[in-house]
N, C-alpha and C positions, 0 to 999 in steps of 0.2 A: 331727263329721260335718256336713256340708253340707244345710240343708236346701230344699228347692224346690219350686213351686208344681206344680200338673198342669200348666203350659202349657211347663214348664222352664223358668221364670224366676227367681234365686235371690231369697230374701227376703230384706227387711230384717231387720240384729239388732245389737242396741248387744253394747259393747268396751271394754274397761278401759286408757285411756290408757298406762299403765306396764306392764301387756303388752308396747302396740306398741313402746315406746321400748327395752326389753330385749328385744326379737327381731330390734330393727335394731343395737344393740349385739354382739348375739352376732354377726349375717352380718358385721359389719365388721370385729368380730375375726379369724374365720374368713377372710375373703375375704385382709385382711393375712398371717395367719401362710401361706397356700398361696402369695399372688404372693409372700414372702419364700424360698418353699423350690425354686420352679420357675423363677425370675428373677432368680438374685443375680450376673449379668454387672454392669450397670450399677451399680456400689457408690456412692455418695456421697463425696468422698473430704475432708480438711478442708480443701482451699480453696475448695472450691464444693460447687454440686449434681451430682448425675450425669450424666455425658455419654453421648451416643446416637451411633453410629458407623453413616452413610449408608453403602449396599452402594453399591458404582461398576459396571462395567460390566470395569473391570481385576479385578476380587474373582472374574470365572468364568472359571474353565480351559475353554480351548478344546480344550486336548489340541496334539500336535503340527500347525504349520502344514505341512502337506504340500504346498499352494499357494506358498506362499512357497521352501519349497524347489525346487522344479521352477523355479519364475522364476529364481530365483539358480545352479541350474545350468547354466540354458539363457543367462542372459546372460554365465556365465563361457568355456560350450564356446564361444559364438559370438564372444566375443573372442580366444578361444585360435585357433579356428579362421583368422580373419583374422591375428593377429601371426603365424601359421604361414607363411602362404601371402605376407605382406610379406617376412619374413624370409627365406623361399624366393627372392623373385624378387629381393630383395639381392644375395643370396648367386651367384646365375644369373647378377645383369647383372655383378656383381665376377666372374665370372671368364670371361667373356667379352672378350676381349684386341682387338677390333675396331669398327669405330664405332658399331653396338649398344651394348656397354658402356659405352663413355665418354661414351657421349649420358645412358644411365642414370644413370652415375655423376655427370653434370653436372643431373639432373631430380633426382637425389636430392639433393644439395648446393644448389638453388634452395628444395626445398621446407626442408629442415631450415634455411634461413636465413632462410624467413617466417615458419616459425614461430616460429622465435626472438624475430625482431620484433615477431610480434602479440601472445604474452605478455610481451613487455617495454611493450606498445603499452597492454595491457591490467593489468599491475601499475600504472605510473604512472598510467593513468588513476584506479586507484581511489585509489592515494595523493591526486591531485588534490583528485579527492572531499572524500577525507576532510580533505586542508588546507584545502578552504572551508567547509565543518562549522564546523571549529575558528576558522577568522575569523569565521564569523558570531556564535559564540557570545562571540569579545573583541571582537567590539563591540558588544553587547549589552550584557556583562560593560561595559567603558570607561564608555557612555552611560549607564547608572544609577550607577558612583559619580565622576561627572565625574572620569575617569583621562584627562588631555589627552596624556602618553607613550604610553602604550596606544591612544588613539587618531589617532595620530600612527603608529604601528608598523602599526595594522590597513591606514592610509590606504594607506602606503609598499606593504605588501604586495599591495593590491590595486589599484596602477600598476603596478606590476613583473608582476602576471599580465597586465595588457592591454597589456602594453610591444613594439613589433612587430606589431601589428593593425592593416591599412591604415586597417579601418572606425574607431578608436580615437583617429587622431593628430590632429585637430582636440578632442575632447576632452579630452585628454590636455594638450594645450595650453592651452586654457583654464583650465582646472582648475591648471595649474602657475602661471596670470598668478595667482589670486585666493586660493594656496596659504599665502602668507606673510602675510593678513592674518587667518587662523582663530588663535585664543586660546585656547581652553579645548574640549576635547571634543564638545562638541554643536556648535560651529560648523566643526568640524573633519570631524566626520561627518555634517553636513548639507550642505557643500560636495563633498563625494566624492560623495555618494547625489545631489544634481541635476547634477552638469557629468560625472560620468561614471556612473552605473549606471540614472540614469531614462530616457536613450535609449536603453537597451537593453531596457526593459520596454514599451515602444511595438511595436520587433520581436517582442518575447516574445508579444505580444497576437496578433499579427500569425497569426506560425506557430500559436497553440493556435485563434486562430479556422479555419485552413485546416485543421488535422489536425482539427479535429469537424466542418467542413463535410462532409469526404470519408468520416469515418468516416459520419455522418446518410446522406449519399445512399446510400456502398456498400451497407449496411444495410439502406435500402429497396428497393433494385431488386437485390438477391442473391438468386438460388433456392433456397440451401442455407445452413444454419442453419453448418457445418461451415465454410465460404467465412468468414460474419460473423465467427465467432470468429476464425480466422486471419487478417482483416485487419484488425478492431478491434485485437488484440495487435500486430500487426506496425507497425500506424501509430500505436500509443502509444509504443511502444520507439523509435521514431523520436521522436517527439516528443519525447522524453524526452530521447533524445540531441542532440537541434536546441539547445535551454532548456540543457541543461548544458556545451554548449559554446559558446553564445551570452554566460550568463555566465563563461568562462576553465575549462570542467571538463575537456571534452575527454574522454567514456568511452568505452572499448569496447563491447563489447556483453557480456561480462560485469558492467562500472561498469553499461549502461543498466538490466541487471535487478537489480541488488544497488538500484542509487538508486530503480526501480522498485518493488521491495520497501518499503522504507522510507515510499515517499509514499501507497500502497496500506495500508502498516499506518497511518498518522497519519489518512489519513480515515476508515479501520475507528474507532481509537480517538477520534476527535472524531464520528464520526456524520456526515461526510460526503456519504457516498453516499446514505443516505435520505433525508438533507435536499437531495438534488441533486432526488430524485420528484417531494418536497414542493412546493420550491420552481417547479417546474416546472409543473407542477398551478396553483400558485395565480397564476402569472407567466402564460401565456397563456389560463387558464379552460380550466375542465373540457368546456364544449361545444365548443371549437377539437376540444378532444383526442378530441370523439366523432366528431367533423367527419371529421377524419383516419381513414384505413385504418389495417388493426392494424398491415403494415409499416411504413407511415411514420410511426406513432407509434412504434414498436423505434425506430426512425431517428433517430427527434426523442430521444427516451430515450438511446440511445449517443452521441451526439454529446454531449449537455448532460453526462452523462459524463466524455466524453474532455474535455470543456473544464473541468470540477472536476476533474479530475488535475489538468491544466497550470496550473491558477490555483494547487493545492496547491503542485506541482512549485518552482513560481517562487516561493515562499513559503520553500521549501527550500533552494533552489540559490542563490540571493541574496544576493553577498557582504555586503553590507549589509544594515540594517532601515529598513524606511519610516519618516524621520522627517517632512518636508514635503510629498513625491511621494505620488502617489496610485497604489496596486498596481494590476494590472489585474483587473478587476470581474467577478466570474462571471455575475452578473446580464445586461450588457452582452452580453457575448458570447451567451447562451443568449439574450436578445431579437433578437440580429440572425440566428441559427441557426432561429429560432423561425416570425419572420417571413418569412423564407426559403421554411420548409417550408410554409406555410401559404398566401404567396402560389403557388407551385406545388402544391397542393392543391385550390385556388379556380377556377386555369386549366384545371385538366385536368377 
């Protein structure tokens, strides 16, 4: 029993060391044998220790999506509902015997023969794609184990894409006077990459500096956040398409979002885009960017952007790799974007 003073403060009282030492023995016994009897999920097993398995966010039943169903039957009536009423007016202008019909019959045979075309327009493009994928990577492949066959086949491959290109045939020319004195691999694909693919990244520069200019202005003088998204998207997919047909890609507009995709995932995975802020930030100083309104800093911000795609983009799409040319500089471009906006900042 506890004993203590009038004021209720307990006193001091000695204790016998192996007491204490046998009443923390016993709780740890005790404490062991209970977590052994309420906790034997996690067992030890003999190649390691025991594992702990994180609850996820998939681990709770939601119960049925009832949301998900209404959308999916709402998007199935509303296509049922239009293939009804196409097929109805098929079905009306075919049997209509006079030049009603045959005008139909002639609108319907125009359109089913563009679409024909445009997914034939739209497979080849992505095959394209994906054949300059694959030359990029054998000449890669060539240039590190000096394979001079291999890069002798890449070169072949990519005159034969720019073969027929008004803009092409003075270098096309050149490049064939100085073809026959390449030897070995690296001089074979350093001769391809200056007489034919580094005038093309002069253009390249050209178009990603105009598609960030236009995205930066629209950006800042748009009233609706809704506008910016749709023409920030509308003028990268273009851009996209300019660069992959500038090098030989030629996409549709299914290629421009598949290659969209792709360039979108590689600056996710390298850190791209946060280092477009960074560099941003640190490229015109933080008091420009206080200087600036909050739109024409969005402005200044989407355009520097759009011009880190197209510098990815062309990183990409590049039948070759830079072995002596110099790629175009995202730096460059976001200083002439930069200074742009700033000197129109200062005038107004």
């Amino acid at each position: 029993m506890t004993t203590k003073d009038t004021d209720g403060k307990r006193k001091p009282r000695a204790f016998d060391p192996a007491d204490a030492v046998a009443d923390d023995s016993d709780a740890m016994a005790t404490d062991h044998a209970t977590t052994e009897d309420e906790d034997a999920s996690p067992q030890a097993g003999a190649d390691g220790p025991a594992t702990f398995e994180t609850p996820t966010l998939s681990d709770l039943k939601r119960g049925f999506r009832w949301g998900a169903l209404f959308f999916a039957a709402a998007s199935l009536l509303t296509g049922l509902a239009i293939s009804l009423w196409f097929a109805r007016l098929v079905s009306v202008a075919l049997e209509r015997d006079d030049w009603v019909g045959w005008v139909s019959v002639g609108l319907l045979g125009a359109m089913a023969l563009a679409v024909g075309v445009i997914a034939l327009r739209e497979i080849f493009g992505l095959l394209r794609l994906r054949a300059m994928t694959t030359r990029r990577q054998q000449a890669d492949e060539a240039l590190r184990q000096d394979d001079a066959r291999m890069a002798r086949r890449v070169v072949g491959e990519v005159r034969r894409n720019f073969r027929g290109r008004h803009d092409m045939k003075w270098s096309l020319a050149r490049h064939k006077d100085f073809y026959s004195s390449a030897h070995d691999a690296r001089e074979a694909l350093t001769l391809a990459d200056r007489e034919l693919v580094a005038p093309l990244d002069l253009e390249a520069r050209k178009v990603i500096a105009q598609s960030a200019k236009r995205v930066s202005v629209v950006t800042a003088l748009s009233p609706a956040t809704l506008i910016d998204v749709l023409f920030v998207l509308a003028e990268n997919l273009r851009m996209l398409r300019r660069l992959a047909t500038l090098y030989g890609g030629r996409p549709g507009l299914s290629g421009a979002f598949s290659f969209g995709k792709r360039v979108v995932g590689h600056l996710i995975a390298t850190g791209g885009i946060a280092l477009t802020d960074d560099l941003l930030g640190q490229f015109i100083g933080q008091d420009l960017i206080r200087r600036l309104s909050r739109r024409m800093g969005e402005g200044l911000f989407n355009g520097a952007l759009t011009a880190r795609i197209g510098v990815a983009a062309v990183d990409m799409v590049r039948p070759l790799p830079h072995i002596e040319t110099t790629p175009p500089k995202f730096r460059e471009i976001v200083k002439e974007i930069a200074f742009r906006r700033s000197k129109e900042a200062n005038e107004s």
